[in-house]
C-alpha positions as CSV (number, residue, x, y, z in Angstrom):
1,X,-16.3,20.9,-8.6
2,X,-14.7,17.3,-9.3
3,X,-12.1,16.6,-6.4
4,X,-9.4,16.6,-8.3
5,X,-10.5,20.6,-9.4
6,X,-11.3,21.0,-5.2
7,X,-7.4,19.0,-4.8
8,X,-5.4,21.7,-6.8
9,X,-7.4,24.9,-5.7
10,X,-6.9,24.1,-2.0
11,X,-3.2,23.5,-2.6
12,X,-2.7,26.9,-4.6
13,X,-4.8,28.7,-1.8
14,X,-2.2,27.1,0.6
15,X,0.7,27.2,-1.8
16,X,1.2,23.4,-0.9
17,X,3.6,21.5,-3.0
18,X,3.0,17.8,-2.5
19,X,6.2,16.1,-1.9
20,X,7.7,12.6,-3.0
21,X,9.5,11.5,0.3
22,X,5.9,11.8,2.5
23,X,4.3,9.4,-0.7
24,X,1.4,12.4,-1.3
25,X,-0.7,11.5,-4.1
26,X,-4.0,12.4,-2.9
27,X,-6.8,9.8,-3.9
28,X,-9.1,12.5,-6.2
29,X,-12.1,9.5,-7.0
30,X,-15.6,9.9,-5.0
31,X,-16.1,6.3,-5.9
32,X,-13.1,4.7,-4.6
33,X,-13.6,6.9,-1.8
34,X,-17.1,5.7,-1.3
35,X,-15.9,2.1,-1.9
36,X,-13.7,2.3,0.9
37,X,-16.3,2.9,3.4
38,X,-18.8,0.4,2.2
39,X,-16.0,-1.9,2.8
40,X,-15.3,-1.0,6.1
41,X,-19.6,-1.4,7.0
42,X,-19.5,1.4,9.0
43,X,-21.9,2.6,12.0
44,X,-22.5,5.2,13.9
45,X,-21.1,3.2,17.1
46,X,-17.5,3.0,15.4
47,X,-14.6,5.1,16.1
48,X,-12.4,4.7,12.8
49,X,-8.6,5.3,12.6
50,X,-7.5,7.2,9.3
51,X,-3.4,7.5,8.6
52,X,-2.2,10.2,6.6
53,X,-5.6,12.5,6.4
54,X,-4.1,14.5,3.7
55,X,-6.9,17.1,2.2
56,X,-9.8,15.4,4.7
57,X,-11.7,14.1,1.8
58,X,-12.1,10.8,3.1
59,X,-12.5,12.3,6.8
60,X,-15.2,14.4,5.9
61,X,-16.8,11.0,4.5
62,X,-15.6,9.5,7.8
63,X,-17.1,12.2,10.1
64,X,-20.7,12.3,8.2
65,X,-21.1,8.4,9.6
66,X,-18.8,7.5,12.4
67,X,-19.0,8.2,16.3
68,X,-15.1,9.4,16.1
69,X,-12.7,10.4,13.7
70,X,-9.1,9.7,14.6
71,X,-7.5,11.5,11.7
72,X,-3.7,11.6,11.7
73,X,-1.7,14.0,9.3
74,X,2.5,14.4,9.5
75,X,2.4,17.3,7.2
76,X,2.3,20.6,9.2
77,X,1.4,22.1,5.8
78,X,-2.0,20.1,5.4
79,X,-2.8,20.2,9.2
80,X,-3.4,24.2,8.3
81,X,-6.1,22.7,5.8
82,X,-7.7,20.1,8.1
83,X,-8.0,22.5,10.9
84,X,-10.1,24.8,8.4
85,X,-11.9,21.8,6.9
86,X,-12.8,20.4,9.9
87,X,-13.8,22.6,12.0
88,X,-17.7,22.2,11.8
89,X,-17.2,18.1,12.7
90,X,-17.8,17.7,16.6
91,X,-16.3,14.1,16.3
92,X,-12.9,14.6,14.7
93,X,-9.9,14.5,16.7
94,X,-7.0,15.7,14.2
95,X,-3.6,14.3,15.7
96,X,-0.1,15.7,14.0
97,X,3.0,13.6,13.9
98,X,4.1,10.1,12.7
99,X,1.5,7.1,13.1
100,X,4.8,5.0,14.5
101,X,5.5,7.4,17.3
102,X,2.4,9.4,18.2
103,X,-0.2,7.9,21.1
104,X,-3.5,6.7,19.4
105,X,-6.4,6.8,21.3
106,X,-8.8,3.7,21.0
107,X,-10.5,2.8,17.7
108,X,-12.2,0.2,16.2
109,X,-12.0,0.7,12.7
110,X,-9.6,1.4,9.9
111,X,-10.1,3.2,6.5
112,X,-7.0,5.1,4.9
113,X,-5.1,5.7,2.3
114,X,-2.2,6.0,4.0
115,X,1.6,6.8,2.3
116,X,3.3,4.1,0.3
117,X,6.4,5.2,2.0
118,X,5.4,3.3,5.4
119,X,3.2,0.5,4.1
120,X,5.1,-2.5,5.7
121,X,6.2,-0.5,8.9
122,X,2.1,0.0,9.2
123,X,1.1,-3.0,8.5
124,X,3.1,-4.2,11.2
125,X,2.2,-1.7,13.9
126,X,-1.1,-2.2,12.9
127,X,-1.4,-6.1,13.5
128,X,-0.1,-5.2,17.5
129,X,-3.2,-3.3,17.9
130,X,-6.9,-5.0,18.5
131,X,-9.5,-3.5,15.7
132,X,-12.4,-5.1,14.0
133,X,-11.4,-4.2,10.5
134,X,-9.1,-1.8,8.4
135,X,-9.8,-0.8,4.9
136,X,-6.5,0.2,3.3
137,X,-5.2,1.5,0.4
138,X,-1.5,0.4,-0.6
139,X,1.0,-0.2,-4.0
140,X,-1.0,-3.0,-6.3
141,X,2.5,-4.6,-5.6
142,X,2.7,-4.5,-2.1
143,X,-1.0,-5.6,-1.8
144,X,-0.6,-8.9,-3.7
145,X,2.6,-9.7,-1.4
146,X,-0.1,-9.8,1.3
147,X,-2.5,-12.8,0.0
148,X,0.7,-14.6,-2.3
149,X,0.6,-18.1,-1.8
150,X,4.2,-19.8,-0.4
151,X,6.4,-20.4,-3.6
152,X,5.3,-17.6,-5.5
153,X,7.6,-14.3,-5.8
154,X,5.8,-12.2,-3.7
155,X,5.7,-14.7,-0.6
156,X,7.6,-13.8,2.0
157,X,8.1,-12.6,5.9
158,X,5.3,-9.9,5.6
159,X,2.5,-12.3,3.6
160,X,3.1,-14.8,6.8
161,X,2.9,-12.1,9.2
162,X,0.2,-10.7,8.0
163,X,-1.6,-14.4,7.0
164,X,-0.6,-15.4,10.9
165,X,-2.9,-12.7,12.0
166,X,-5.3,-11.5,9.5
167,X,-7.9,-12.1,7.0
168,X,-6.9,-10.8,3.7
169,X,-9.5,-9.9,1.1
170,X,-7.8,-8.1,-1.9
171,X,-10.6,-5.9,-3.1
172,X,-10.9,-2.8,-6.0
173,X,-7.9,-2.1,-8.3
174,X,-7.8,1.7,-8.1
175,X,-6.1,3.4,-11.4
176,X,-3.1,5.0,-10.8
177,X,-5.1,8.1,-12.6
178,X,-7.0,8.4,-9.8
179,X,-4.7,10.0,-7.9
180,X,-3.0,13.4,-7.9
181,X,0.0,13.6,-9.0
182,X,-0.4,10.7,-10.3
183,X,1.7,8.0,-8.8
184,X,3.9,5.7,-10.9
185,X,1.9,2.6,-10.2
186,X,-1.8,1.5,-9.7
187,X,-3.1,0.9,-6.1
188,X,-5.5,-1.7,-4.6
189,X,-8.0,-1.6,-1.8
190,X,-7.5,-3.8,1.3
191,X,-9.2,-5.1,3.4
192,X,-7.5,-7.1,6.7
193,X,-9.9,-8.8,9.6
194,X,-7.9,-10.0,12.7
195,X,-8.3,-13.7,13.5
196,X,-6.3,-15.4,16.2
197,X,-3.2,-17.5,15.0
198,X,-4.6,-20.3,12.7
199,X,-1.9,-23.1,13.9
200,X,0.0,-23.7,17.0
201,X,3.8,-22.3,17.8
202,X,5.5,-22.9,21.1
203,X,6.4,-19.6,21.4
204,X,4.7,-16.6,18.7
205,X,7.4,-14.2,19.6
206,X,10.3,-16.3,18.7
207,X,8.6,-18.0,15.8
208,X,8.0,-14.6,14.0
209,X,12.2,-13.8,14.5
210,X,12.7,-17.3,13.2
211,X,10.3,-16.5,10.0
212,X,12.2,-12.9,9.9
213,X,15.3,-14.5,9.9
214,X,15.0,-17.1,7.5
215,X,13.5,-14.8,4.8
216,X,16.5,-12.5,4.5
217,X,17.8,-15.8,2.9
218,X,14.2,-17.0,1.5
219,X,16.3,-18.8,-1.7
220,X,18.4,-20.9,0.6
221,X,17.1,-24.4,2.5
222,X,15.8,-24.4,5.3
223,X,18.7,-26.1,6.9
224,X,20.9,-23.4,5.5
225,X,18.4,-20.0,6.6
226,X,17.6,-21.2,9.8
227,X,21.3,-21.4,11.0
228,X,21.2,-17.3,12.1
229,X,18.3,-17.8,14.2
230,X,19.9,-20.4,15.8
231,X,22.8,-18.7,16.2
232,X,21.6,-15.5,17.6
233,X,19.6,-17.7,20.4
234,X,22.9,-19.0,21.4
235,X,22.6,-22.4,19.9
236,X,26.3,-23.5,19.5
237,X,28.2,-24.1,16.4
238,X,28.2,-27.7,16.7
239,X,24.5,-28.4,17.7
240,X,23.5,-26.1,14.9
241,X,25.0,-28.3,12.7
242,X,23.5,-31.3,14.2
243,X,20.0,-29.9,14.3
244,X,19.6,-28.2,11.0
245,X,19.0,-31.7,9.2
246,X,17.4,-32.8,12.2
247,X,13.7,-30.5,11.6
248,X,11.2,-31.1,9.1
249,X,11.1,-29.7,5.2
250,X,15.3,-29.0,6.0
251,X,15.8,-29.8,2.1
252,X,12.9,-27.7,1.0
253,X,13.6,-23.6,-0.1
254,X,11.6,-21.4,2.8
255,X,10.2,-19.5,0.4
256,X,8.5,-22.4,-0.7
257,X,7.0,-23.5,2.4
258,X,3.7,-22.3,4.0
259,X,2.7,-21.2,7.5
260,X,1.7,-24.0,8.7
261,X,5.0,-26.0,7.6
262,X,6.9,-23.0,8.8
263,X,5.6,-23.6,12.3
264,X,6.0,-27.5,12.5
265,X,9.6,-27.2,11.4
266,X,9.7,-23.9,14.6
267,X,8.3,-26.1,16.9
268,X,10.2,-29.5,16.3
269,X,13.3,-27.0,16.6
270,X,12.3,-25.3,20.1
271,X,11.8,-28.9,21.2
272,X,15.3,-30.3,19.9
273,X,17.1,-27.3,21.6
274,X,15.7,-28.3,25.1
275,X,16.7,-31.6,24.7
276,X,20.2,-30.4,24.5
């Protein structure tokens, strides 16, 4: 039985409805299933992290190879499935509630195909945590914003986030066919490797709410976005003015600059505002 036959018997036994707002379009390809894991080289010394379980076809593949199985489902519905599903793996622990909010237990690993719905809220709780690797599925879309280079339309806060803390390798288009129901878009496999900040800021917390800041006005120079950061860290009115022509790449778009030129102009700032 193909798994897309297995997805739509198990959901009539259970008289499961997917539903839009929790982003379920259950991934029905062995391959891209199988790809996932190869991606993440996986041992039986690993304890992998999976977000949004869904039917346990990837946990089942998870179980067979790893030392733990953190699997994590929202969806009272399909817990009722993973609980019968699972039952004969030793090393799954089957956690219900929201990934944001619930207490993870330690892992090393990440392969998931978790709901489009909370891609960029993941990402970012992921990139807090340590881990070796995390193989992810996400929106084609989304997944080029991760690995765009600065200038391009997808550049913005989250590609330097993520670029500040991770590896990037865009991997396997994944038809959007492949899924059921079938989403409106195709997806792309992911895979992030943590690295430690690749240039120097004075202070990482406050550089990343100075890069959050000036990319809710990304179109603007940088003498013109960074004035709410300045503001909200109680810079006044008349040194703001004073200092925004005062940094580096001031006449240059911040959408158009990289990392690295994102953090000279953050640290010639922090330095200018003590001198004051």
């Amino acid at each position: 039985m193909s798994l897309l036959e297995e997805t739509k018997r198990i959901l009539g036994v259970y008289k499961i409805y997917p539903k839009r707002r929790l982003g379920q379009n259950f991934l029905v390809d062995d391959e891209a299933l199988d790809k996932m894991i190869n991606y993440a080289s996986l041992s039986e010394d690993d304890y992998v992290l999976e977000i949004g379980a869904g039917l346990g076809f990837l946990t089942e593949r998870l179980a067979e190879i790893a030392k733990q199985v953190i699997a994590v489902e929202i969806d009272p519905r399909l817990i009722r499935v993973l609980t019968s599903r699972l039952r004969r793996y030793n090393n799954v622990t089957l956690l219900k509630g929201d990934i944001l909010k619930v207490d993870i237990p330690k892992f090393n690993k990440v392969v998931s195909v978790p709901p489009y719905s909370i891609s960029s809220p993941l990402l970012f709780w992921l990139l807090k945590r340590k881990f070796e690797c995390a193989v992810l599925t996400f929106q084609e879309e989304f997944a080029k914003r991760l690995a765009a280079s600065a200038g391009e339309e997808d550049y913005g806060r989250l590609t330097v986030s993520v670029y500040c803390h991770a590896e990037v390798d865009l991997l396997d288009v994944i038809p959007k066919d492949f899924f059921w129901p079938m989403p409106e878009v195709n997806s792309m496999i992911v895979r992030l490797k943590p690295r430690k900040m690749p240039f120097h800021v004075e202070n990482e917390e406050k550089f990343f709410d100075f890069v959050r800041e000036i990319f809710t006005q990304k179109n603007k120079k940088l003498r013109n976005a960074v004035s709410p950061f300045l503001s909200k860290i109680g810079v006044s009115k008349e040194d703001i003015i004073r200092l925004v022509d005062s940094i580096p790449f001031s006449q240059r778009r911040a959408r158009d600059l990289m990392p690295e030129e994102l953090g000279l102009a953050f640290n010639e700032l922090i330095k200018k505002i003590r001198e004051i």
